[in-house]
C-alpha positions in Angstrom: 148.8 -90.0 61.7 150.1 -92.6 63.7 147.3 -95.4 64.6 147.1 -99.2 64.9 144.5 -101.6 65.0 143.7 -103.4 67.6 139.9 -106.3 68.8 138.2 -105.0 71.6 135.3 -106.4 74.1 134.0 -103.2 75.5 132.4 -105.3 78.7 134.1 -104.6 81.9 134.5 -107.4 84.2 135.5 -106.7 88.1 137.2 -109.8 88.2 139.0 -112.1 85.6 136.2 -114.5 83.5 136.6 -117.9 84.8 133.4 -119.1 83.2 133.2 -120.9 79.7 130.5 -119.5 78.6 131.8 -115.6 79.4 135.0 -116.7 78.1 133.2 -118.1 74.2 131.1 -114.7 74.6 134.5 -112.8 75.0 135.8 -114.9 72.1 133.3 -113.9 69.8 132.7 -110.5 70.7 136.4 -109.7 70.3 136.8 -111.0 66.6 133.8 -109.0 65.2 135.1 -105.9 66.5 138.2 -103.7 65.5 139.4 -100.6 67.4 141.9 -98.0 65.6 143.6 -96.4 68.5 146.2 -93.1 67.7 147.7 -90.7 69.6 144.5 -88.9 70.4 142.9 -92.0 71.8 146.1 -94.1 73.2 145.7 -92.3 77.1 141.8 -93.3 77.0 141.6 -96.4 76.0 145.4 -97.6 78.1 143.3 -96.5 81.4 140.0 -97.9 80.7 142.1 -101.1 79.9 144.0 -100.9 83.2 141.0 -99.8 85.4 138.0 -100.9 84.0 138.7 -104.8 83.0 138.1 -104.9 79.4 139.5 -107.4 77.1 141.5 -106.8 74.2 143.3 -108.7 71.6 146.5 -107.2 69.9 145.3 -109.3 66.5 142.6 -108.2 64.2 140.8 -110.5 62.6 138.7 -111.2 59.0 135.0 -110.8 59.4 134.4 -112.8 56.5 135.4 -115.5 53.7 135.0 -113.7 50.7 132.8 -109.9 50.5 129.7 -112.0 49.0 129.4 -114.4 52.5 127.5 -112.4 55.2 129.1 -112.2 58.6 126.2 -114.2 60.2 126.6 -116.9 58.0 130.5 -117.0 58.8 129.8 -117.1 62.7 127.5 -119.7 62.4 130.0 -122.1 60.2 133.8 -121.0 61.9 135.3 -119.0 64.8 136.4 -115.4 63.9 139.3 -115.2 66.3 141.4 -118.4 65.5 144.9 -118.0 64.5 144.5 -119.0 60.3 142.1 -115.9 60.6 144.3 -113.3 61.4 144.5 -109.9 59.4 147.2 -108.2 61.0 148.7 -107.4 64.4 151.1 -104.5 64.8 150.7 -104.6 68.8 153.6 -107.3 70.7 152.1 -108.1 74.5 154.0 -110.1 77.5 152.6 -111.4 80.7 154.6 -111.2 83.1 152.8 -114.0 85.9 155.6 -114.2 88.4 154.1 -117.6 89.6 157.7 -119.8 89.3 160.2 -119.0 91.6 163.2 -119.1 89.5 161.3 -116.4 87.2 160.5 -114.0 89.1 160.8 -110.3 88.1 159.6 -106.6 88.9 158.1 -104.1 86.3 161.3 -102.0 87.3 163.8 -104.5 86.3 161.4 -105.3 83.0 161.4 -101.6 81.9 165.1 -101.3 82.6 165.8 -104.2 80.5 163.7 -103.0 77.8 165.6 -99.2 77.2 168.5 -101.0 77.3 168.2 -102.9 74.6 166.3 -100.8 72.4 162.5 -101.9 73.0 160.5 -99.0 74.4 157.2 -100.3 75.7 154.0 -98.5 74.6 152.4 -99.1 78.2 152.3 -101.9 80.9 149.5 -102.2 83.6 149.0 -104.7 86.6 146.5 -107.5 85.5 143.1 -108.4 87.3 145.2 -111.2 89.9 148.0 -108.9 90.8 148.3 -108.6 94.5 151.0 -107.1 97.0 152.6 -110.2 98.1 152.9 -111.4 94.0 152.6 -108.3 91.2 151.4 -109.9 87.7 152.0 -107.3 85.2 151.7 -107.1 81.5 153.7 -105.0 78.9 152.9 -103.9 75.3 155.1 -102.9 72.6 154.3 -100.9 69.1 155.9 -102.7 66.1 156.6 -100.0 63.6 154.1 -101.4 60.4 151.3 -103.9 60.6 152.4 -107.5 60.5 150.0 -109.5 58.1 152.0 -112.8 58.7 151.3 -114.9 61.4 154.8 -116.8 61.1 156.5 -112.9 61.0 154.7 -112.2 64.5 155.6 -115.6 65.8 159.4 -114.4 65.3 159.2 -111.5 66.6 157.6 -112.9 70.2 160.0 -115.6 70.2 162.9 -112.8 70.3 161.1 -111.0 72.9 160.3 -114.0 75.1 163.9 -114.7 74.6 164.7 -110.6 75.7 162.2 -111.2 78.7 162.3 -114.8 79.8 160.4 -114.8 82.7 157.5 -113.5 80.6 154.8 -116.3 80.2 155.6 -118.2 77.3 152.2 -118.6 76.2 152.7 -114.9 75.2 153.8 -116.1 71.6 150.1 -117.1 70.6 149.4 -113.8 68.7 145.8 -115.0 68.7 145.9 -114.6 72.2 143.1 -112.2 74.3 144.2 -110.4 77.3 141.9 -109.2 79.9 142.2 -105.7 81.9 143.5 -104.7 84.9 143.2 -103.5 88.9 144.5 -99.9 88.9 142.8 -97.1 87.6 146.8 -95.9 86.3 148.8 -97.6 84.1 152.1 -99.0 85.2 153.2 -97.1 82.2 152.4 -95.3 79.2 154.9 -93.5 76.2 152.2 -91.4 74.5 154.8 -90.1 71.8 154.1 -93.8 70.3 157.8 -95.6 70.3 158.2 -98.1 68.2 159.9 -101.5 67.9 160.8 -103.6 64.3 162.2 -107.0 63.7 165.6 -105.9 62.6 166.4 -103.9 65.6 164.7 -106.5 67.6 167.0 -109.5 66.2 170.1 -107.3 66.5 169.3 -106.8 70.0 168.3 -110.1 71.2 172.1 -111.2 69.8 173.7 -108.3 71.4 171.3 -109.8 74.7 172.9 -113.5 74.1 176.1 -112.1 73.7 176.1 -110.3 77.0 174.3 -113.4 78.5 176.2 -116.4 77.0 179.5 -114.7 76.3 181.8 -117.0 73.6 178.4 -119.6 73.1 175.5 -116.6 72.1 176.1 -118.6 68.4 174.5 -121.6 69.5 172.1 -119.7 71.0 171.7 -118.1 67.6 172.0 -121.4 66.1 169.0 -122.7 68.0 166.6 -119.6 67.5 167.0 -120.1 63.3 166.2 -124.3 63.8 163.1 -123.1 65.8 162.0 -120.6 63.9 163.6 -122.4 60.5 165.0 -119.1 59.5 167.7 -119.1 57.4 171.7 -118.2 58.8 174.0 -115.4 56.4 177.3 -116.8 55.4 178.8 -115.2 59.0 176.1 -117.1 61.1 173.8 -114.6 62.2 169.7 -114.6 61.5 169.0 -113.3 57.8 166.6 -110.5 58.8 167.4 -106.9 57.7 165.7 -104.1 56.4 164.9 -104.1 52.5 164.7 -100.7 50.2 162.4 -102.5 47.8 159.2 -104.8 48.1 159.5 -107.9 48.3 158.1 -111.1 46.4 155.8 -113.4 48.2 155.3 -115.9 45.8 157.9 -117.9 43.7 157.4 -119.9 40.2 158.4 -123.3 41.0 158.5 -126.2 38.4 155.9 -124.0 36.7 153.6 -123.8 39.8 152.8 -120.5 42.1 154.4 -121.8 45.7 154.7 -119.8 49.0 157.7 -117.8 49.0 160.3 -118.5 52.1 161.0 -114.8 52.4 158.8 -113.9 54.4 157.7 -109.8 53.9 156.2 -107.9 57.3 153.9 -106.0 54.8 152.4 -102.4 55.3 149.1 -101.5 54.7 147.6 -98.2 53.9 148.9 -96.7 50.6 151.0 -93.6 51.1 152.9 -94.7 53.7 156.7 -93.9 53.4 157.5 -97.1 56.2 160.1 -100.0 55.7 159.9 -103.7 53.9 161.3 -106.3 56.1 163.1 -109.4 55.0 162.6 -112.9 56.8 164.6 -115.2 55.0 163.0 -118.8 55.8 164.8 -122.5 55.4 161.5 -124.2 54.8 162.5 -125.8 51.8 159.5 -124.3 49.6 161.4 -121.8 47.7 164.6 -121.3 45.1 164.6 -117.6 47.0 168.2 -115.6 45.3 169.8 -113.3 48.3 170.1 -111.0 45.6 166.6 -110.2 45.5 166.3 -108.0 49.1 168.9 -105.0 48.7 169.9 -103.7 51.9 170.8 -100.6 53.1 173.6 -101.8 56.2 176.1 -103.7 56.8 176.1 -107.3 58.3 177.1 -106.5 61.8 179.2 -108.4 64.7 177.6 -108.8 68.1 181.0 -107.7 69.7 180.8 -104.6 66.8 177.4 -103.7 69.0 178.9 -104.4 72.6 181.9 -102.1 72.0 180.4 -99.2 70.0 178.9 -97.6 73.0 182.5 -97.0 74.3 183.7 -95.8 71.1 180.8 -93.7 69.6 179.9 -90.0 71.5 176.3 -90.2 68.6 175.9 -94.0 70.0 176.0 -92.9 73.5 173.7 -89.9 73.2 170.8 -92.0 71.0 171.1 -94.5 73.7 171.0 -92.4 77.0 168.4 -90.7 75.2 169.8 -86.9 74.6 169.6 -87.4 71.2 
């Protein structure tokens, strides 16, 4: 069945918290408790969310050190919902403030956006300070497998903020809570679950540069690998792709166990027949062989993607959404 996880303060607020000590209470609630939401669910808890002003955070989070510390003693000594904490996120959130003039946008032109380039949101509401004269709205997408490193999911909302950039930018703290909304209906909701993953999400971010920045989308490639430090394939483009086995996490270096710079968006759950991703980072900690991730497609050209649509009936079809 197809379910994520995401941390869940069931108190419903009329108005956005503005108080510290609502805020800390918010905090704490949320890292102690996990929701699993699934098809069944998804319509339920999406218009409680957008109606009833509960707060949610897309992360879940460990409830403990090690399985011999209670959970009371680990409140009382750390925070629960801090970033170094995190067990997974699978869920990829935007805000969408419209408070600068030169970033203004409309859900409309947001969804739009999104089909085109291959990123179907799961659902978008307004948020608790929308108003008529100045719509805040925020947007949610499904990432196809849990992401169990924080540095993955710090990629992957760097490409979207790049996608969207009038979304907030403090979107990319995955740590982040997010409170309900006004309306008792969603802006939007897919209930057939689409899904998003990094690969298709790089692919179309450059394909989005090279639409956007026509002959100089490689510096803007260029800059997205320094910031991220990923590394660059022999053509130039971001070395993320789709890998058919697992991959290592840990390299032998000089004799000692060192984090590995390929970086693998693991799944959890045993059973599941779901994809390894490859993140191939320039961090300097790792001796990392390309030979190690196999992949299963070619390296592609961003004016390969822009064209294909013309010259592919199967393209068109997926795209348009008739097949």
């Amino acid at each position: 069945m197809t379910e994520f996880k995401v941390s869940v303060d069931w108190t419903r607020y009329k108005s956005k918290p503005t108080k510290k000590y609502q805020i800390a209470d918010i905090s704490e609630c949320i890292g102690n408790n996990h929701y699993t939401i699934t098809q069944d669910n998804l319509k339920s808890f999406v218009k409680v969310l957008s109606g009833d002003g509960i707060t949610f955070c897309p992360a879940t989070f460990y409830r403990a050190k090690s399985e011999s510390e209670s959970l009371e003693v680990f409140n009382r000594t750390t925070s629960l919902k801090r970033e170094n904490n995190i067990e997974q996120t699978q869920l990829l959130v935007l805000d969408f403030d419209n408070d600068k003039s030169d970033r203004k946008v409309s859900w409309e032109q947001v969804k739009d956006r999104a089909y085109k380039y291959n990123l179907p949101p799961l659902f978008a509401y307004e948020t608790q300070s929308s108003s008529s004269d100045n719509m805040r709205f925020r947007v949610a997408f499904y990432n196809d497998v849990p992401i169990t490193d924080v540095r993955a999911a710090k990629i992957m909302q760097d490409a979207l903020l790049t996608v969207f950039p009038e979304a907030d930018p403090s979107s990319k703290a995955i740590s982040r809570m997010y409170y309900g909304g006004r309306s008792t209906e969603p802006l939007h909701l897919d209930e057939s679950m689409p899904t998003i993953n990094i690969e298709s999400l790089i692919r179309n971010m450059t394909l989005y540069w090279k639409k956007k920045h026509k002959n100089h989308y490689r510096r803007k490639v260029t800059e997205f690998a320094k910031r991220n430090k990923i590394k660059l394939t022999e053509k130039g483009l971001l070395d993320i792709s789709i890998a058919n086995d697992a991959i290592e996490t840990q390299n032998n270096i000089d004799g000692k166990i060192s984090p590995s710079n390929l970086y693998n968006i693991t799944i959890i759950g045993p059973g599941e027949n779901l994809p390894n991703y490859g993140i191939h980072l320039d961090d300097g900690t790792s001796t990392y062989s390309a030979e190690k991730t196999l992949k299963n497609h070619a390296e592609y050209r961003a004016e390969m993607l822009e064209s294909i649509e013309q010259t592919c009936i199967l393209f068109r079809e997926f795209d348009s959404g008739e097949r």
